[in-house]
C-alpha positions, 0 to 999 in steps of 0.5 A: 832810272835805277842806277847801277853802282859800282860794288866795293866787296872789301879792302886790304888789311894791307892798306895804311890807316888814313888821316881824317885831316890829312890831305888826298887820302894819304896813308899813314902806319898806325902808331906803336910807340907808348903815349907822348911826354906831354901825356904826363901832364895828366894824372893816370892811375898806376894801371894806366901807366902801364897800359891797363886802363882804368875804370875811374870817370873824367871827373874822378881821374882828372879833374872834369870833362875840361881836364880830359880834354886837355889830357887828350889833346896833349897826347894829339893823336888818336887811331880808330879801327871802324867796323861800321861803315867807311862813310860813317867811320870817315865822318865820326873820325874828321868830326872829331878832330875838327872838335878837339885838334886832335890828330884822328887816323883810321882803318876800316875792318869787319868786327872778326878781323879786329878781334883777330888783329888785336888778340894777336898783339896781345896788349900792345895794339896798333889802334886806340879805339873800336868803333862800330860794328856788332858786339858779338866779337866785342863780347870775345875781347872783353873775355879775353881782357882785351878792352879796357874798362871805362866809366864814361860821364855819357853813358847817362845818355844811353836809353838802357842798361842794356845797351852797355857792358855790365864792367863799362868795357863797351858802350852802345851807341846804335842798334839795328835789327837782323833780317831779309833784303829781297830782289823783288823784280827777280823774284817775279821773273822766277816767279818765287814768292819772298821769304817770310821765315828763317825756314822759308830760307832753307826750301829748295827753290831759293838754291843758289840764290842767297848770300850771307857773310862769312863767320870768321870775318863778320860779325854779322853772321856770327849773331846769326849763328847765335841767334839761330842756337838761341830759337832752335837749339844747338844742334837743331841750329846746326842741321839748319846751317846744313840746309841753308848751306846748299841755297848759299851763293856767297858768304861775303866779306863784310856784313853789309856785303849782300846787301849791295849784291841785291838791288843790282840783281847779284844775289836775289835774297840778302841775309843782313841788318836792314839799315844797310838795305834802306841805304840801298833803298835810297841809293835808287834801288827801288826794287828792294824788299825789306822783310823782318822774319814773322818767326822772330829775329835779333838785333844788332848793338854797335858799340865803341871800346877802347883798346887795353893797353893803347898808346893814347889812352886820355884821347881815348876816353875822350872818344867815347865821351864823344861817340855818346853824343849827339855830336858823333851819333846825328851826324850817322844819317849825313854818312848814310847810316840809318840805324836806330839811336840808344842815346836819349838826347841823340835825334832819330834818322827819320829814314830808320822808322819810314820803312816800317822795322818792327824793333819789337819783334825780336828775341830776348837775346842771350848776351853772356851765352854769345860772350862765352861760346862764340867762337866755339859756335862758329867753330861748330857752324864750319865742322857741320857744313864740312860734314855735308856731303852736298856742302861746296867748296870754301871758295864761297867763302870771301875773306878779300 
């Protein structure tokens, strides 16, 4: 018998960052101050001492992986925003502060509402570390000097050069490709055939019966965005939106939101990445079809950064040192995070190649065009469905 689990759509930005190591959920503010006394003991550029980060390796700056490690665990404390999901965020977090003795908070955010929070503190962050989530949004920050630059010794790991930031502000650490989660009981009971095409999308028979997350909060659909500009054009792209607008149920919170609405029957297709529906898949909704678009589709790089000017910026380092790792990255299938590994010595989730996802049947996606004109598309996205006539009201559109 399927199970019918209960949907947790979003969480406050209200809510306190929580302890990995803390007892019962416990909330705790995220710290402000500047890096403790003890952070002196190792060496910083001059950059780093006021905050700016450095691009110099472990090796170069302080000594080796050893010298890091005791600079990081000197400063004792580490606070990661996580745009994956919670599981896997909770995970990486509690790992890391049972490897180093490092005291590790966190707070759950979509990828737009980091970049959001943090280019409103303007270099003074409350966090140290981003860590999950697709890099459209880390593309913006980078823009905006908002991610320091850092040359990690385990970046070696890492299967390509593509999956990094030419200046080593972000580093890749999982990939996953974007796609169709469909109800297939539902779709028998209305007798509709399954989507096989972006356009297929956009047909009249499927109104009301699709969701999608929302651009400003979601960097999900902000790939989409991108990704629909980059296969059709810029205007094309946008006379789409208007098309696929009209069948739009929701536009979600959270990326991975419509993927929890399909299997219980809340939406009959979900637009999303297709490692969130095998989670479903395993979850016992069988009823669930995952589809790669034949016309071709794009795929996700979650990444991991540190902030500019962040209070702990050697336990920082270390992070991204640890999030290149086998010791961060195979514990992702434990959380029910199925995405496919871009780190040579990290082991593969069987469960990301059973079902099938063609990874080769994607776009050459145009990473610089995405970093420059994001913000503008998805400013474009909302004035083209605000000039249909036949566009519903902004109520659809979940930021809670």
């Amino acid at each position: 018998m399927r199970k019918r689990l209960a949907l947790l759509l979003a969480c406050s930005m209200m809510l306190g960052l929580t302890a990995c190591g803390g007892g019962g959920g416990e909330t705790t503010a995220a710290p402000t101050t500047a890096a403790t006394e003890a952070q002196t003991k190792a060496p910083e550029t001059d950059a780093e001492a006021e905050g700016e980060g450095g691009e110099e390796t472990p090796a170069e700056a302080a000594g080796g992986m050893d010298a890091l490690i005791e600079a990081a665990k000197a400063e004792g404390e580490l606070t990661v925003y996580g745009s994956c999901e919670e599981e896997y965020l909770s995970v990486a977090c509690k790992n890391f502060e049972e490897l180093y003795g490092i005291k590790t908070k966190f707070q759950r955010l979509s990828t737009s509402e980091v970049y959001t929070k943090i280019s409103e503190e303007a270099g003074k962050p409350s966090a140290d570390v981003w860590f999950g989530g697709t890099t459209d949004p880390y593309n913006e920050a980078v823009a905006d000097g908002l991610l320091m630059a850092y040359e990690a010794e385990n970046a070696t790991n890492l299967i390509s050069e593509d999956y990094k930031d030419p200046t080593n502000c972000w580093y890749g650490i999982y990939k996953g490709i974007l796609g169709f989660m469909v109800n297939t009981e539902e779709l028998e009971r209305l007798g509709l055939e399954a989507p096989k095409t972006w356009d297929d999308l956009t047909k009249e028979e499927y109104q009301g019966l699709i969701m999608l997350s929302n651009p400003n909060t979601a960097g999900t659909a902000k790939l989409l965005i991108n990704t629909m500009i980059q296969m059709k054009g810029h205007d094309e792209a946008m006379e789409y939106f208007k098309l696929l607008d009209k069948n739009i149920n929701q536009y979600t919170k959270s990326g991975s939101g419509p993927s929890k609405m399909v299997g219980p029957g809340e939406c009959v297709i979900g637009i999303g990445f297709l490692h969130d529906g095998i989670y479903q898949i395993l979850q016992g909704y069988d009823n669930i079809q995952l589809i790669v678009p034949e016309d071709g589709t794009s795929f996700e790089v979650g990444a991991t950064a540190i902030f500019n000017g962040c209070a702990h910026p050697n336990a920082a380092k270390l992070w991204i040192e640890y999030a290149l790792s086998p010791d961060c990255v195979n514990h992702a299938k434990e959380a029910g995070s199925y995405q496919f590994l871009v780190i040579s010595n990290g082991e593969q989730p069987e469960e990301a190649t059973r079902f099938g996802l063609d990874m080769n049947n994607t776009i050459d996606y145009d990473f610089e065009d995405a970093k420059e004109n994001s913000a503008k598309y998805v400013e474009d996205f909302f004035a083209a469905l605000g000039s249909s006539a036949d566009s519903a009201d902004s109520s659809r559109f979940k930021t809670e």
